[in-house]
C-alpha positions in Angstrom: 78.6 -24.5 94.6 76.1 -26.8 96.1 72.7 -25.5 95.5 71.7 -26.4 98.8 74.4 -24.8 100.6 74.0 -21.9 98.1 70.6 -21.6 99.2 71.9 -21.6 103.1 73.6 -18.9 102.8 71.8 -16.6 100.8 68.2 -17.3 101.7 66.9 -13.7 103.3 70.7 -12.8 103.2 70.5 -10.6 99.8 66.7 -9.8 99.9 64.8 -6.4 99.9 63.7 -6.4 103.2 60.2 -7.6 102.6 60.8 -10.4 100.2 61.1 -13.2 102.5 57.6 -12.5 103.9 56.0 -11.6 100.4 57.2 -14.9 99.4 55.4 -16.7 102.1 52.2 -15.0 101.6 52.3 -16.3 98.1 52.6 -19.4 99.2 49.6 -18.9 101.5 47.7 -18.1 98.4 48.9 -21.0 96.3 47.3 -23.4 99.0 43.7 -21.3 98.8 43.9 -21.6 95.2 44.6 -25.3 95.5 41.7 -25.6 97.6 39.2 -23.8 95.1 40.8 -26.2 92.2 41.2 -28.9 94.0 37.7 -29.6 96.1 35.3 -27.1 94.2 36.1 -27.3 91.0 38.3 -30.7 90.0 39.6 -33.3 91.1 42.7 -31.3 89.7 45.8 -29.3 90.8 46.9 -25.6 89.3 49.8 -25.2 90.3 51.5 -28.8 91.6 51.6 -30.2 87.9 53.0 -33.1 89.6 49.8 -34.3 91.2 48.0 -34.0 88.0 51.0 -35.9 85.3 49.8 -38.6 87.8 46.1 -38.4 87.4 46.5 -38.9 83.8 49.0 -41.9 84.0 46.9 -43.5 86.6 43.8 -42.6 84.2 46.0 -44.1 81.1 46.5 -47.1 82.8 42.5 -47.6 83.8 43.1 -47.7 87.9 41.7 -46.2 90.5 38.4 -45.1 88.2 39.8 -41.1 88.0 38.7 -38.4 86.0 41.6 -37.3 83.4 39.1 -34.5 81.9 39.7 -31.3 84.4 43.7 -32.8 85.2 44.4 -33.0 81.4 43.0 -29.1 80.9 45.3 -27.6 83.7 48.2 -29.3 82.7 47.9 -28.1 79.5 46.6 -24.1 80.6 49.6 -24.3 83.0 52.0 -24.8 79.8 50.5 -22.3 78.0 50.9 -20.1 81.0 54.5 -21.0 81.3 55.1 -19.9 77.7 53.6 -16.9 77.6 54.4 -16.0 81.1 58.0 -16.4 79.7 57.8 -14.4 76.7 56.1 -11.8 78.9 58.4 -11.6 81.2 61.5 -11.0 79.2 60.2 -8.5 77.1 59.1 -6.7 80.2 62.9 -7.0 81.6 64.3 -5.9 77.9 62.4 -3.0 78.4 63.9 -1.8 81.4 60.5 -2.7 83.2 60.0 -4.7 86.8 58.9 -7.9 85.4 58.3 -9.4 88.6 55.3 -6.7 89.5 54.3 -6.9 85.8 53.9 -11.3 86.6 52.1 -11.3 89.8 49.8 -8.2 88.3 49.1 -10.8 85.1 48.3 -13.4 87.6 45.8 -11.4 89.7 43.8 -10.8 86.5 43.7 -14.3 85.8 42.8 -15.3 89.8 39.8 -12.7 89.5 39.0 -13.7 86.0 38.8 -17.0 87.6 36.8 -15.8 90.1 34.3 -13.7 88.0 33.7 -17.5 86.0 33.1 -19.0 89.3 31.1 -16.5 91.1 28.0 -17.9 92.5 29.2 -21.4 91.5 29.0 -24.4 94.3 31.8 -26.4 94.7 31.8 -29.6 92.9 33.9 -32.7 93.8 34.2 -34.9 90.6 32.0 -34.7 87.0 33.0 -31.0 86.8 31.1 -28.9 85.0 31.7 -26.6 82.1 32.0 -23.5 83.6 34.0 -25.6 86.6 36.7 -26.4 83.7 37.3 -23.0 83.0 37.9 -21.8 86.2 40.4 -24.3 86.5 41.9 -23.8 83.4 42.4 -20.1 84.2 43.7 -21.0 87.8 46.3 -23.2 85.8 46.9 -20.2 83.5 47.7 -18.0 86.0 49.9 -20.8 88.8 51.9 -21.4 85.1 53.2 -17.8 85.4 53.4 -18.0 88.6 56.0 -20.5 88.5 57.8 -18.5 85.7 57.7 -15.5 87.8 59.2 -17.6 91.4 61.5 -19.3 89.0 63.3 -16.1 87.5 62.9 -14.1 90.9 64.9 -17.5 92.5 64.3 -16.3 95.9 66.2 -19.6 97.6 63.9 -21.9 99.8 60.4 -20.5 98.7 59.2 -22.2 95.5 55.5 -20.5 96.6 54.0 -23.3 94.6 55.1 -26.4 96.2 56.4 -27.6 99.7 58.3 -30.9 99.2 62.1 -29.2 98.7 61.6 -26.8 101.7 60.2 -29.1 104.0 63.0 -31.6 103.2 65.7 -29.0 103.4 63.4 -27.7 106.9 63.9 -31.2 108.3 67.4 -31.4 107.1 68.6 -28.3 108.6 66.6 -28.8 112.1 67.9 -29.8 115.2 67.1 -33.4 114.0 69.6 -33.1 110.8 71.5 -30.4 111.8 72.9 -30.6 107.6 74.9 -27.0 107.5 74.5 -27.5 103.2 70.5 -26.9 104.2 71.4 -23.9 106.1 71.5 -25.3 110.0 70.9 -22.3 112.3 70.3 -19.6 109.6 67.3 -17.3 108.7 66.8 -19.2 105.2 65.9 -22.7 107.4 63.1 -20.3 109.3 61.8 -19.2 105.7 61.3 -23.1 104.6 59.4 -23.6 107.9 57.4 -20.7 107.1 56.8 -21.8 104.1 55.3 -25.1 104.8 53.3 -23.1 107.4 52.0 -20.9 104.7 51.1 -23.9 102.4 49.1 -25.8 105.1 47.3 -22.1 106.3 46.1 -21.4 103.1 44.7 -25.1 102.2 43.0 -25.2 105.8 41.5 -22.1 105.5 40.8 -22.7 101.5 38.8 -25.8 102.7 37.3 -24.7 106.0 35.3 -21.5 103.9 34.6 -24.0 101.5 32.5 -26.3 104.1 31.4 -22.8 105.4 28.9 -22.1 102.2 31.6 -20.3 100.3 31.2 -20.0 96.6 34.4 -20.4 93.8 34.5 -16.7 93.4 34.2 -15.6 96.9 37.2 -18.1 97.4 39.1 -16.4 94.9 38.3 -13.2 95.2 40.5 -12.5 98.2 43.6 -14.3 96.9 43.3 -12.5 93.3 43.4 -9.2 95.9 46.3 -10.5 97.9 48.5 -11.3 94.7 48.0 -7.6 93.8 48.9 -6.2 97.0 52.2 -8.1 97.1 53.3 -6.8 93.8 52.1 -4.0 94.8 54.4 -3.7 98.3 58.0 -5.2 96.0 57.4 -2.0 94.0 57.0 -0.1 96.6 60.7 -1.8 98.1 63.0 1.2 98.7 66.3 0.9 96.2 64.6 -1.3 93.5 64.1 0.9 90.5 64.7 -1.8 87.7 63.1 -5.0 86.5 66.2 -6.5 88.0 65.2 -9.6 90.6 67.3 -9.7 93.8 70.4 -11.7 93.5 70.5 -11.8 89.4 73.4 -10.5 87.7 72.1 -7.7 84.8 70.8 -9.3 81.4 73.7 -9.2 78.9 
């Protein structure tokens, strides 16, 4: 079947009843995190890769005079958070163990890790500094098994890390597209807009604290807390006593 029109009819169809919104207030955080990495500590992206394969080609190529330095070390802490994220992850699930509260526990300690390298640092637009590279590099770290974690849980419609495919599958399924494969009229086309909500909240209010006086670490503080509390709340979900994420068959 269609993945789209798989996604229609299963987003927050098959969910524990707090999934959805856990979901969205990742993606929340993904945009504060963006904000710190981005504005304070960069010019470079965690956890849309996407943004910074581009800053290096445009770097290769000698236009637009940008720094490849802090996008070339995420990119490459985001792999090796995929890998190990991975690895991680499936031995957790071999083991009988929730995986999914075992990722998004890895990644707080990596957000407040980030934010214990950061604390009391000013944000620095361009010619980061040492300590500004590692932050970033740990951000990356920890948005790379992020991904792996969103990825395995394939909760339809909420990436958590990136925008583009629900706001496209938002618009398609609105009143304006009115696409049934996108899920026209369903509670999985509410979740997209959500989503893109989320993203935009948590990149406003990522920037507005940042022209407030707020340091890296006091940034990331509150999103290394809010990670933990949502893997916190899916082990808490009523029913859910394996590793097992909703809506995947049992390893074999």
């Amino acid at each position: 079947m269609d993945e789209n029109r798989e996604a229609g009819r299963t987003a927050g169809s098959r969910l524990p009843p707090r999934m959805p919104a856990l979901m969205v207030v990742l993606t929340g955080v993904t945009g504060i995190v963006e904000a710190a990495s981005l504005l304070a500590l960069g010019p470079a992206f965690t956890a849309m890769q996407t943004g910074n394969v581009l800053f290096l080609a445009f770097g290769a190529a000698g236009a637009g005079r940008l720094e490849t330095l802090a996008p070339g070390i995420s990119l490459a802490a985001f792999v090796v958070g995929v890998v190990c994220g991975s690895h991680l992850e499936s031995v957790t699930e071999i083991r009988g163990r929730r995986w999914f509260v075992i990722g998004l526990i890895a990644e707080a300690g990596l957000v407040l890790t980030a934010a214990g390298i950061g604390w009391g640092l000013a944000p620095q637009y361009g010619s980061p500094a040492p300590r500004h590279l590692a932050a970033t590099a740990v951000l990356a770290l920890a948005m790379g098994l992020r991904n792996t974690t969103i990825m395995r849980a394939n909760v339809p419609g909420v990436p958590t890390t990136l925008v583009t495919r629900s706001m496209t599958a938002f618009l398609g399924a609105s009143a304006m597209g009115r696409e049934n494969a996108y899920g026209f009229g369903t509670a999985g086309w509410r979740l997209r807009g959500l989503s893109v909500m989320a993203m935009f909240a948590g990149g406003f209010l990522g920037a507005l604290l940042l022209r407030a006086g707020w340091t890296v670490g006091w940034l990331l503080l509150p999103a290394a807390v809010t990670v933990l509390v949502v893997g916190l709340l899916y082990r808490s979900q009523p029913g859910l006593h394996t590793g097992q994420a909703p809506g995947r068959e049992p390893s074999r």
